[in-house]
C-alpha positions as CSV (number, residue, x, y, z in Angstrom):
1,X,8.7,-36.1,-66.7
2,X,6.5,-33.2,-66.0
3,X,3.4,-35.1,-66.8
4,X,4.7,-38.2,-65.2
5,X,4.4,-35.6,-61.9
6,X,1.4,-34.1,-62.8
7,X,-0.3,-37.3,-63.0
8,X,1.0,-38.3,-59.7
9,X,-0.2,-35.2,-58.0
10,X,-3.8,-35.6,-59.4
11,X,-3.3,-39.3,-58.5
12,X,-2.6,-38.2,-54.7
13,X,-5.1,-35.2,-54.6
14,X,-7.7,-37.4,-55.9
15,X,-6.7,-40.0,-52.9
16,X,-7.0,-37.2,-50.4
17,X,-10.4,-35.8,-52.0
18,X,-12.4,-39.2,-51.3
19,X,-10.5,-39.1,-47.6
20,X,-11.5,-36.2,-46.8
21,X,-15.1,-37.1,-48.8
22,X,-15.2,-40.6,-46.2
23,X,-14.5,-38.3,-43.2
24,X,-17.1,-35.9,-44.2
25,X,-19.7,-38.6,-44.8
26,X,-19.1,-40.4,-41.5
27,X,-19.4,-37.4,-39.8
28,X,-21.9,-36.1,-41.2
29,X,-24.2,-39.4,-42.3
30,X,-26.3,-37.5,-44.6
31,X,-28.3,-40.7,-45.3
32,X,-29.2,-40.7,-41.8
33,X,-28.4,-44.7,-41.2
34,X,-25.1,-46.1,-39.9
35,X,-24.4,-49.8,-38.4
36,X,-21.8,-50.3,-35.8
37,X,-20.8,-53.6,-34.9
38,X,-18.4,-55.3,-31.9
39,X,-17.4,-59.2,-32.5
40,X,-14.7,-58.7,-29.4
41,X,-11.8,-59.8,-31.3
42,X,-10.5,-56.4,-31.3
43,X,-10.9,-53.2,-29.8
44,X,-13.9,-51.1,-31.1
45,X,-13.3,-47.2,-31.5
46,X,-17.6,-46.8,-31.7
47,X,-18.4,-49.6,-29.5
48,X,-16.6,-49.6,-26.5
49,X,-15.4,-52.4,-24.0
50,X,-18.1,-53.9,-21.5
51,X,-17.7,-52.4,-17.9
52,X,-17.6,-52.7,-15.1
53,X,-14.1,-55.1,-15.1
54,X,-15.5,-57.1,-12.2
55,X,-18.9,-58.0,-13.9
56,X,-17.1,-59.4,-17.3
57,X,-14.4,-62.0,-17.9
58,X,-11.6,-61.2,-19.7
59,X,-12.6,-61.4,-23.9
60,X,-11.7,-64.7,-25.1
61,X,-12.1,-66.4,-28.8
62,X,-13.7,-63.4,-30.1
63,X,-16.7,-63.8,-26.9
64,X,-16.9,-62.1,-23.7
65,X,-18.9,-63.5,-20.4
66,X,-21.5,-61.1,-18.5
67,X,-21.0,-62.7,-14.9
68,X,-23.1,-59.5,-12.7
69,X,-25.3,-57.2,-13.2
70,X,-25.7,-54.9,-14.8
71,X,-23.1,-54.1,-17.3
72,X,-22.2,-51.3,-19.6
73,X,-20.9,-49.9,-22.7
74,X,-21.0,-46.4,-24.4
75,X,-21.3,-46.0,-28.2
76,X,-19.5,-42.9,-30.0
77,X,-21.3,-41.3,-32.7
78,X,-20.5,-38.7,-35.2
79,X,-24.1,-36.8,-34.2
80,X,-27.9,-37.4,-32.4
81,X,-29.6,-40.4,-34.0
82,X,-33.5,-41.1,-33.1
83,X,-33.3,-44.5,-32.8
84,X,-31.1,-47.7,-32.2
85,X,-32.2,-51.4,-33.3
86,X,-29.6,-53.0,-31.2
87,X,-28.7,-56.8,-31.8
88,X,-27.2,-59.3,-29.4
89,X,-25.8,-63.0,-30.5
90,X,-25.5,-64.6,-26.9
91,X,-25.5,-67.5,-24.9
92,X,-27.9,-68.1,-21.8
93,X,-25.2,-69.9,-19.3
94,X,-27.7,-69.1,-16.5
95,X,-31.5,-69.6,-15.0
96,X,-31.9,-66.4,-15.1
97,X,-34.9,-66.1,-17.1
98,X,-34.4,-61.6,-18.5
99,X,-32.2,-60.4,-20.3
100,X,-32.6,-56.4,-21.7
101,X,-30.6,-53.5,-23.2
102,X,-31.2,-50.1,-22.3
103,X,-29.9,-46.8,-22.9
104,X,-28.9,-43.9,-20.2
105,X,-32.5,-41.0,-20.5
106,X,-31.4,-39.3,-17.0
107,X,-27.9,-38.7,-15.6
108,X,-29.3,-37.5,-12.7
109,X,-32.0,-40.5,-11.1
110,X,-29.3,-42.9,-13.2
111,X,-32.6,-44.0,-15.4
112,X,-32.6,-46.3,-18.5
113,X,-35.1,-47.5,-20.7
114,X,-34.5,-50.8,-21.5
115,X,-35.7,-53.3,-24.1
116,X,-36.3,-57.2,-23.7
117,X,-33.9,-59.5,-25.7
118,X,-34.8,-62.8,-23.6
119,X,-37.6,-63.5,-20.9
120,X,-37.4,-67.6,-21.0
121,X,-40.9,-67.1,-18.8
122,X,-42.4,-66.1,-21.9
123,X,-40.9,-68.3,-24.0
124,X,-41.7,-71.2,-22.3
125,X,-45.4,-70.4,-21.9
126,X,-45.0,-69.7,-25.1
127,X,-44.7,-73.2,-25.7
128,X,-47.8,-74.8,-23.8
129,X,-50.3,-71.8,-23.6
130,X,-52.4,-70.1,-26.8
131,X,-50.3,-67.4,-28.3
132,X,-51.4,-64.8,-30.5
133,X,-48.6,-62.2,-32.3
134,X,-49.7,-59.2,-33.8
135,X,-46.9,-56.3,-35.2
136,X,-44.1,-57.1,-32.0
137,X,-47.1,-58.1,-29.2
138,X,-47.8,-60.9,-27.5
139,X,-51.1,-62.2,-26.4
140,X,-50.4,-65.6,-23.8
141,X,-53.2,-67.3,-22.7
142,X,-53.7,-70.3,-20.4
143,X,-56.9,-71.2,-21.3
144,X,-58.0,-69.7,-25.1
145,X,-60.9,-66.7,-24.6
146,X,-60.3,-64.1,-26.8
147,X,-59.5,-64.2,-30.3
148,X,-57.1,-61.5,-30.8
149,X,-55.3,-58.9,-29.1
150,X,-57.8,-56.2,-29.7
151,X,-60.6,-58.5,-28.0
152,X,-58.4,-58.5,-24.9
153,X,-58.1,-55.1,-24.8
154,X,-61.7,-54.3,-25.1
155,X,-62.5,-56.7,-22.4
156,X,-60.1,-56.8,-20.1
157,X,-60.0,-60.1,-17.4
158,X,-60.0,-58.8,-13.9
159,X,-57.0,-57.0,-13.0
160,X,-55.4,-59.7,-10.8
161,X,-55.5,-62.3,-13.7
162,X,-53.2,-60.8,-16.0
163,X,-49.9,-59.4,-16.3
164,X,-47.7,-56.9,-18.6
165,X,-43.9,-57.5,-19.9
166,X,-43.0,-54.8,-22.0
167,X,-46.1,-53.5,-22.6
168,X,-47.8,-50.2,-21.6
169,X,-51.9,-50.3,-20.9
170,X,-53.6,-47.4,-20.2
171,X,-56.7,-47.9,-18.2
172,X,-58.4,-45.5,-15.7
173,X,-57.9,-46.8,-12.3
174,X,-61.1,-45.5,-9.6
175,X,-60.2,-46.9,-5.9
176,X,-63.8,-48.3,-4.6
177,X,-65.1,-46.0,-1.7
178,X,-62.6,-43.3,-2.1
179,X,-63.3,-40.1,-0.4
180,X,-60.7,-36.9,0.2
181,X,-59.0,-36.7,3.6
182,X,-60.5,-34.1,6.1
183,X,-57.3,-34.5,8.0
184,X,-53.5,-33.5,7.1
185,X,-51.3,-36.5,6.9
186,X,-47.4,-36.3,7.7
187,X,-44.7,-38.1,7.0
188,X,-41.8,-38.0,9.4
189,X,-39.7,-40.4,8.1
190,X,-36.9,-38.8,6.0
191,X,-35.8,-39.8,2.6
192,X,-32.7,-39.9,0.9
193,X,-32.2,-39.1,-2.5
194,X,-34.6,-38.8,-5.2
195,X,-38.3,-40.5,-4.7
196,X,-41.8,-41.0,-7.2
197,X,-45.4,-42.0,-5.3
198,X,-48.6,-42.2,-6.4
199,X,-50.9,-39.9,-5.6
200,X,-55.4,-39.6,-5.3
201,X,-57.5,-36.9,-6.2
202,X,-61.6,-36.4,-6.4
203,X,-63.1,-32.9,-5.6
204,X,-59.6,-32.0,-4.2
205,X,-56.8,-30.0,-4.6
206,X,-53.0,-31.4,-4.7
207,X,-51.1,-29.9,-1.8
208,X,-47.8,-31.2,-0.9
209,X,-45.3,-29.6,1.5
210,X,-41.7,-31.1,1.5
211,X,-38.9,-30.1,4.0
212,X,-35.4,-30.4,2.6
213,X,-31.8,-30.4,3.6
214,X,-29.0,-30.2,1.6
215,X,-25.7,-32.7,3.6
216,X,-23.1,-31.4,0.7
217,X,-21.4,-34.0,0.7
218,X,-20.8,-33.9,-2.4
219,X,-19.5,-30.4,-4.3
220,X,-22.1,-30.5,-7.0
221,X,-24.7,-28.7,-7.3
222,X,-28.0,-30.0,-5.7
223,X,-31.1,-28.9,-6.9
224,X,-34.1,-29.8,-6.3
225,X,-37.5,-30.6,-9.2
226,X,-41.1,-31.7,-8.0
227,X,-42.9,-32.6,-11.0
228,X,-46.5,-34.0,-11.2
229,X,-47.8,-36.5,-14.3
230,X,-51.0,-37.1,-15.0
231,X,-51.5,-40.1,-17.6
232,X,-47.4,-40.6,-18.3
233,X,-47.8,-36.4,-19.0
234,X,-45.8,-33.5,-17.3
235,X,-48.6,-31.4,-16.3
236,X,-46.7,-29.1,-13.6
237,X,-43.6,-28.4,-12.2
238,X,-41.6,-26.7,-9.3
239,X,-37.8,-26.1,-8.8
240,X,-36.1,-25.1,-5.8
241,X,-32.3,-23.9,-6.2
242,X,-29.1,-25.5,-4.6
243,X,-29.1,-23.9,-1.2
244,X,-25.4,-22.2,-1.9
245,X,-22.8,-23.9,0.3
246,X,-20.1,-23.9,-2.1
247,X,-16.6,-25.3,-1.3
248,X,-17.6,-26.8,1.8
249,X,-18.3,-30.6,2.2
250,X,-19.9,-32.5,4.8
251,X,-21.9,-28.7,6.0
252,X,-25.3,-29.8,6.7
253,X,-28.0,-27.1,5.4
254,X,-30.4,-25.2,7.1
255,X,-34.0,-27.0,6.5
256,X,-35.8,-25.7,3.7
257,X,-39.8,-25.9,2.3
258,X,-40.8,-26.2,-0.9
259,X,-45.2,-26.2,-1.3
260,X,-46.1,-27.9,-4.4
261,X,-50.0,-27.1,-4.7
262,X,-51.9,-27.3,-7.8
263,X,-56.0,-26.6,-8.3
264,X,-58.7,-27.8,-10.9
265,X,-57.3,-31.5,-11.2
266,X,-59.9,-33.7,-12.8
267,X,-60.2,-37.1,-10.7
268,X,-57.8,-39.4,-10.8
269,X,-54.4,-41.7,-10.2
270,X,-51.2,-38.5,-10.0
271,X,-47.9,-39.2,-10.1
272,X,-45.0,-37.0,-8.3
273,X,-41.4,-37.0,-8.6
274,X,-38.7,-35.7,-6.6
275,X,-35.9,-35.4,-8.9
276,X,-32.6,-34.7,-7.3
277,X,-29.4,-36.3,-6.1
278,X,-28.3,-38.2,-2.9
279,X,-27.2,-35.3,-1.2
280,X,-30.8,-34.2,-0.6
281,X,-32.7,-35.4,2.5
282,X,-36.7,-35.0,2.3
283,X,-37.2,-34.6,5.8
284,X,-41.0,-34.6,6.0
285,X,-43.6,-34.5,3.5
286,X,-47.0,-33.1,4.7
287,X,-50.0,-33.3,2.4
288,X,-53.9,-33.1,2.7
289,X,-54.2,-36.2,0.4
290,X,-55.3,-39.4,1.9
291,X,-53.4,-41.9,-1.0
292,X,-49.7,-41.6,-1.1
293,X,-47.4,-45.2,-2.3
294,X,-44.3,-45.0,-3.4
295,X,-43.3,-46.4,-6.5
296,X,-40.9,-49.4,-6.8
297,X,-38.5,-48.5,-3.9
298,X,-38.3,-45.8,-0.5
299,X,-34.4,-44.9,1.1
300,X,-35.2,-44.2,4.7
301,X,-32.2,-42.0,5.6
302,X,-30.2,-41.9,8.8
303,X,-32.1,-40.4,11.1
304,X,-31.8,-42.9,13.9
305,X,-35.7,-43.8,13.8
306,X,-36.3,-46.9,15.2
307,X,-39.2,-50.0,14.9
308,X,-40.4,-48.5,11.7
309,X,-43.4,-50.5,10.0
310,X,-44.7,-49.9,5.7
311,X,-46.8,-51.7,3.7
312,X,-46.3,-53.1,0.1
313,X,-48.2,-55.2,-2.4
314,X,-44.8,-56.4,-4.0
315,X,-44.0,-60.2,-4.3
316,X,-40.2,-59.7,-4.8
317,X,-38.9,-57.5,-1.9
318,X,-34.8,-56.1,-2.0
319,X,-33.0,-54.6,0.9
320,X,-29.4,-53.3,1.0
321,X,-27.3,-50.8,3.3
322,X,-24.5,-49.6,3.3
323,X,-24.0,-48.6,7.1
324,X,-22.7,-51.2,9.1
325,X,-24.9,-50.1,12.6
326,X,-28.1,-50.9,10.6
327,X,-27.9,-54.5,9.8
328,X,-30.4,-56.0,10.7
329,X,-33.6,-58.8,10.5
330,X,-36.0,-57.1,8.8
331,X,-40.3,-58.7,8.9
332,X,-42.2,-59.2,6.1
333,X,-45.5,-60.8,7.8
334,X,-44.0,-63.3,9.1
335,X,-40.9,-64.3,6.7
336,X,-37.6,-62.9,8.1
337,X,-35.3,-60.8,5.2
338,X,-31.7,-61.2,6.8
339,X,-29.9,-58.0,6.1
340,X,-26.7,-59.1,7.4
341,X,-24.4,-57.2,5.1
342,X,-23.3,-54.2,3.9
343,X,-23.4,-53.0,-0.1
344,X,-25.6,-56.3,-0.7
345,X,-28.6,-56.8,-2.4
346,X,-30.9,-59.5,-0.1
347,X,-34.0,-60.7,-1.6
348,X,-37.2,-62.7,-0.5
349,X,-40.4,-63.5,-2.2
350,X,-43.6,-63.5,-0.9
351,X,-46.3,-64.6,-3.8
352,X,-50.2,-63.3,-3.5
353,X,-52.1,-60.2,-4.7
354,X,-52.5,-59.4,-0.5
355,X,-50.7,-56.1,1.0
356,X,-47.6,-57.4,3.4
357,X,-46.5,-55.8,6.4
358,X,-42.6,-54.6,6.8
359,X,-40.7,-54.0,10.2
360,X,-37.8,-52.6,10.1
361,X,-35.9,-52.3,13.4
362,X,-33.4,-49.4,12.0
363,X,-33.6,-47.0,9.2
364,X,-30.7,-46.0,6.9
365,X,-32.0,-49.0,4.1
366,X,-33.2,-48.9,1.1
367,X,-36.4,-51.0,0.2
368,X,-37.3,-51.9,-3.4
369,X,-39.5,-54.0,-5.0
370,X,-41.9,-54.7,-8.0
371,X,-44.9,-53.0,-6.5
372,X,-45.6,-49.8,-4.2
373,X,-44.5,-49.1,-0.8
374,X,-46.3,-47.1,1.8
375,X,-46.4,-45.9,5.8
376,X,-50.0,-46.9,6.5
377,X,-52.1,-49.6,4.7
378,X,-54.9,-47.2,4.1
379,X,-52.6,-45.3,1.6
380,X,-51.5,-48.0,-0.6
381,X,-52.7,-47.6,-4.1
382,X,-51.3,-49.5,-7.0
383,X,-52.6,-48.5,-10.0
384,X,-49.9,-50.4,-12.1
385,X,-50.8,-53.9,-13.7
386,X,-48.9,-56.8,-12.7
387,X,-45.7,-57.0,-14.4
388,X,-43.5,-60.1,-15.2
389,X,-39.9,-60.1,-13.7
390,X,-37.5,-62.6,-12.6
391,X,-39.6,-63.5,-9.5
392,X,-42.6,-63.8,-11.3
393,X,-44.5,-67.3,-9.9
394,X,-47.7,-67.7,-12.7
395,X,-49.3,-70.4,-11.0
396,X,-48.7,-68.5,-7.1
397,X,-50.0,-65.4,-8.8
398,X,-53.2,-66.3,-10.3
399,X,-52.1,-65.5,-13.8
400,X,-54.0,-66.7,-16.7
401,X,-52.9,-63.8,-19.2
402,X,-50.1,-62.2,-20.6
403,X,-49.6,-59.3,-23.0
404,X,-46.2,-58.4,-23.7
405,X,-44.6,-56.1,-26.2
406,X,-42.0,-59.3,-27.2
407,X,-40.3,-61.5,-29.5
408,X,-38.8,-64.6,-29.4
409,X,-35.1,-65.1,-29.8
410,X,-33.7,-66.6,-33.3
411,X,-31.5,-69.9,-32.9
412,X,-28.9,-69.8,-34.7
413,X,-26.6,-73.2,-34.0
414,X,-26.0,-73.2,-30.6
415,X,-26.0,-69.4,-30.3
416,X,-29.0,-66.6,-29.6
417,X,-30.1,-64.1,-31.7
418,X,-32.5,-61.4,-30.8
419,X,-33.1,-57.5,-31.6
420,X,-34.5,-54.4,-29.6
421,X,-35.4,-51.1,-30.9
422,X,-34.4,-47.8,-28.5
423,X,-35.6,-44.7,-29.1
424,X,-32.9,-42.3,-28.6
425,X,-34.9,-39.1,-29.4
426,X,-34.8,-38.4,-25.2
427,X,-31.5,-40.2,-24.8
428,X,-28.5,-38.9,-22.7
429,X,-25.5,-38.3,-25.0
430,X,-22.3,-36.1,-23.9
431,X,-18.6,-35.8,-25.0
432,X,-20.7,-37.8,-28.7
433,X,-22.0,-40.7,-26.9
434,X,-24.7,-42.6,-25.6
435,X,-24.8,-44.8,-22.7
436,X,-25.7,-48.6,-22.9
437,X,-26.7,-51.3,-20.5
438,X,-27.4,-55.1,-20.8
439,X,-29.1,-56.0,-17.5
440,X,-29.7,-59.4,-16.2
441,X,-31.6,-59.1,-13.2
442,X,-30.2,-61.6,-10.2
443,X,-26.6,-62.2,-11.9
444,X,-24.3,-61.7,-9.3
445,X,-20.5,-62.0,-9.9
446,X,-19.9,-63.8,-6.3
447,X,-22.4,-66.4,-7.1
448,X,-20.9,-68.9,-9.4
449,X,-23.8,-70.9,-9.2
450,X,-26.0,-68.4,-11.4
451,X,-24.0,-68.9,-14.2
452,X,-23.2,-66.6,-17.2
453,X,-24.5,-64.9,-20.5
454,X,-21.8,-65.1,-23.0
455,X,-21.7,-62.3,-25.8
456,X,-20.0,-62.6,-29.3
457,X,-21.5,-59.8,-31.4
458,X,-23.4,-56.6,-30.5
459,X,-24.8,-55.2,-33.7
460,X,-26.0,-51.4,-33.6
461,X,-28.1,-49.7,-36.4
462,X,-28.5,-45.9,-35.8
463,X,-31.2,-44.2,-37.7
464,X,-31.8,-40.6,-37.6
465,X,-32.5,-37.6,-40.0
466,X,-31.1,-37.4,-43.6
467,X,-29.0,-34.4,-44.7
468,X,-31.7,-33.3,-47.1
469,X,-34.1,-33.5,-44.4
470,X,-31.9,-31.3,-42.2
471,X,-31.6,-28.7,-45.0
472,X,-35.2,-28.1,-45.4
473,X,-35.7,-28.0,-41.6
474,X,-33.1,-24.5,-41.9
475,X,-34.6,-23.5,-44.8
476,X,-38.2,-23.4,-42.9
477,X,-36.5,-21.4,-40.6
């Protein structure tokens, strides 16, 4: 009998050993891989349930329906993993031609980096033009030139006959005629929230002075970062605190300066970013340079300006706002963009590589695009390639190239299969997990005419450092 027990207890020890062995191993994943997967017949502790509720249908048959854009889902994870090869099985119920995944780098602007798992623009070219793959890159050409990838890159076509998807070129960019200004240039137009613009310098030194205030209308904190890149590199940096109003909402702050001014910059295309939150109102920005553009999108605030006029080189243009006084019919040349809505996106397109003119009757709207936006036409400068987006026209653009960090998806029956690999080394994790996002630009949940992309797995494979690896790391130290 007493060996009878015996063996039992070693029997149940033994049972809670490897438990507590499995638990330690998932936590800890000393060989540094783990694969997570979601086939939305049940609910997934690691992968969690698409939001937001109004952009998905409700899970059925073991799929779930994306109908808006963008959605989300956050992934639990034992500990910090360097990268993700994320996998999607899907249907395209839509025209929408892109389709990417992305994880959550910055809480505070709300920025992800996303990866492509469908651009049917591509992959229909794909199918009539000369393609070359090399190691995940696509070289697309309409009429055959070059013989490989590396030919392209050597001898690049004139900038307005190619275009980028995925892909990052570096190439130094020298506006013709460019000289410094020899007068101060203001802008008096105030901006909400957090901003980037491209900048010029030759023989000159970068000098920016912003004028803030602080609305509190939240009770966060609110401070304030100018940074400066120089070729995709942080290169300088200036922080101004929260101005101090605690406990007090809706107390308007007393107008603040902040000089950002930096000497001995080698010639060249400078990028600046405010980095702050939307309780911060740039008020006026003066500056002695002559180029300022900025990049992808500009918030006027409510400042009751009136017949306001910018200038962008984008061929998809986006206007929303979310105060009912400042609807509007806003210009661009001659095309009309009815804002006649609040919390809606509207869009127009307006193909051709010339700068367009915007009047806006009102401010309090925000303006986006795929190219630069500035407040004189003498400021523009775009050093950015074309890039391929929903809106993209080939033929109204001039496009004759394409290089593209992409792959085709698998078919698999009547199903999609395709893969992206995300860094997560810069990644935003708190409370153990990361933030996804499938993004399908243009899907809108009240427009039942755009259709659907239908999910039925989402397969995640972390990779990160090993245990041993980890070890000799604090043993180094």
């Amino acid at each position: 009998m007493k060996f009878t027990v015996l063996r039992l207890r070693i029997f149940l020890w033994a049972i809670l050993a490897l438990i507590v062995l499995w638990l330690f191993y998932m936590a800890v994943v000393p060989s540094g891989k783990i694969v997570y997967s979601q086939n939305f017949n049940n609910d997934n502790f690691f992968i969690q349930k698409l939001t937001p509720a109004e952009r998905v249908e409700e899970v059925n048959s073991g799929t779930q329906k994306i109908i808006g854009d963008p959605v989300y889902f956050s992934l639990r994870t034992p500990r910090r993993f360097n990268s993700a090869r994320v996998t999607i099985e899907y249907k395209n119920n839509s025209s929408l031609p892109i389709i990417e995944v992305g994880v959550l780098v910055d809480r505070t602007l709300w920025r992800y980096e996303t990866k492509p798992i469908e651009n049917k623009i591509i992959d229909q070219l794909s199918m009539v033009w000369d393609v070359f793959k090399n190691d995940g890159t696509m070289l697309l050409q309409k009429q055959k030139k070059y013989n490989d990838i590396e030919e392209f890159l050597n001898d690049l076509p004139a900038r307005e006959e190619f275009a980028l998807y995925n892909y990052d070129l570096q190439k130094e960019y020298l506006p013709p005629g460019y000289k410094p200004n020899k007068k101060d240039t203001k802008i008096d137009y105030a901006l909400r929230g957090p901003y980037q613009f491209y900048t010029y310098l030759k023989d000159e030194k970068l000098n920016f002075n912003f004028t803030f205030i602080d609305l509190n209308v939240n009770k966060d904190s609110d401070p304030i970062d100018v940074n400066l890149y120089y070729q995709n590199k942080l290169i300088a940096t200036k922080h101004l605190d929260d101005d101090g109003v605690v406990g007090e909402e809706n107390k308007i702050s007393a107008e603040r300066s902040l000089n950002f001014t930096v000497d001995n910059l080698p010639e060249g295309v400078y990028k600046v970013e405010v980095k702050t939150n939307d309780d911060i109102i740039s008020r006026e920005i003066k500056t002695t340079q002559s180029r300022l553009a900025f990049i992808n999108s500009v918030r006027l605030a409510d400042e009751n300006k009136k017949n306001i006029i910018l200038f962008t080189d984008s061929n998809q243009i986006s206007a929303q706002t979310i105060n009912p006084a400042k609807l509007q019919t806003i210009y661009v040349d001659e095309q009309k963009l009815e804002l006649n809505e609040t919390y809606k996106q509207f869009d127009l397109v307006s193909n051709g590589n010339t700068t367009k003119k915007i009047h806006l009757a009102k401010d309090d709207v925000m303006l986006s695009g795929d190219g630069v936006f500035s407040f004189a036409d003498d400021e523009i400068i775009s050093p950015d390639f074309k890039k391929i987006n929903t809106k993209t026209s080939v033929n109204g653009q001039g496009i004759n190239y394409i290089l593209a960090g992409y792959q085709n998806p698998q078919q698999s029956s009547e199903w999609k299969i395709n893969s992206a690999v995300i860094d997560l080394q810069n990644a935003y994790r708190e409370f153990n997990k990361y933030n996804f996002m499938i993004s399908v630009p243009g899907l809108k949940s009240a427009d039942e005419l755009k259709g659907n992309i239908e999910i039925s797995r989402i397969k995640i494979e972390l990779q990160g450092t090993t245990l041993l690896e980890k070890i000799k790391k604090i043993i180094k130290f």
